[in-house]
C-alpha positions in Angstrom: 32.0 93.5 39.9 28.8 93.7 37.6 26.2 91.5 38.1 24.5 92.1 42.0 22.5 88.7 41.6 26.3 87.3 41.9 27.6 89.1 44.9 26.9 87.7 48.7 24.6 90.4 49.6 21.8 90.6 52.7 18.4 91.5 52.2 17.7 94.0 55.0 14.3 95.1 54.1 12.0 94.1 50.8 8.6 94.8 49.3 8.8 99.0 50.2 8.3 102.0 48.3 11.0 103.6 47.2 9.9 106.5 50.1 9.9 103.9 52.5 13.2 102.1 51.4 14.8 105.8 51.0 14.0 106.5 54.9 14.4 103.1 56.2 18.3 103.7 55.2 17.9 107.4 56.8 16.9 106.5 60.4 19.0 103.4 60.2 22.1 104.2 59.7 24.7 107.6 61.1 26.8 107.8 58.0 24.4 108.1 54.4 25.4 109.9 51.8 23.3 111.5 49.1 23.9 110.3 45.4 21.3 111.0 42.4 20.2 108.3 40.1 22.6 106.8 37.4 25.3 106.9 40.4 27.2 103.4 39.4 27.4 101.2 42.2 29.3 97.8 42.0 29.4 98.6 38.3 24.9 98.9 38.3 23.5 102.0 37.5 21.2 103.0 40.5 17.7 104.4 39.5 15.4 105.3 41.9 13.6 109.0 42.6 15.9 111.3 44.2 17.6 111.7 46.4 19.2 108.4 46.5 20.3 107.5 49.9 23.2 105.2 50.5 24.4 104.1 54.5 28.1 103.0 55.2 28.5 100.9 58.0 31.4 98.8 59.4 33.0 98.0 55.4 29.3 97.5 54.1 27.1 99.5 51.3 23.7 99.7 52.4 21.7 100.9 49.0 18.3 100.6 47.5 17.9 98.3 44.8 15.5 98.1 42.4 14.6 94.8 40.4 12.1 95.2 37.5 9.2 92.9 38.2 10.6 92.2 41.9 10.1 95.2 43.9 12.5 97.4 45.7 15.1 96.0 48.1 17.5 97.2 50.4 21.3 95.3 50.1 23.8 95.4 52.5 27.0 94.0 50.3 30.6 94.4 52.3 33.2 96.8 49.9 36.1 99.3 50.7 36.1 100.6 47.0 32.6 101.5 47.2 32.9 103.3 50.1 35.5 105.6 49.4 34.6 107.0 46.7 31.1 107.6 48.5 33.1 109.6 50.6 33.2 112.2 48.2 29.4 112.4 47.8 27.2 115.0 49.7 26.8 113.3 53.6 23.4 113.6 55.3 23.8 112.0 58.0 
């Protein structure tokens, strides 16, 4: 994949903390697993302060994202590759 700016993705929230963006993704969605940072995701290394949270729902990845200079985002980009090998990752919820 590679490049995220070059995926069809949706912007569900923008602007947060990373605390914020990390619980927005908790008490949003049933199934989130718990990765650390430098988990590769659609080939991008996530960074962020742990834990990492990451939601699966109907086929789509819903991660934090973090842009230098832009803030941190939360994506929701459709992917059954992603997802199963999340499903090896500690769930939390």
């Amino acid at each position: 994949m590679g490049c995220i700016e070059l995926m069809e993705y949706e912007i569900l929230l923008s602007g947060g903390t990373y605390k914020e963006v990390r619980e927005f993704i908790r008490r949003n969605f049933k199934e989130v697993y718990e990765v650390e940072p430098g988990y590769k995701l659609f080939d991008v290394y996530l960074i962020g302060v742990p834990p990492i949270f990451i939601g699966v729902e109907d086929g789509y990845v819903i991660f934090p994202y973090i842009k230098p200079c832009h803030g941190t985002f939360v994506l929701k980009i459709k992917d059954g590759d992603e997802i199963r090998r999340l499903l090896k990752k500690k769930r939390v919820g």
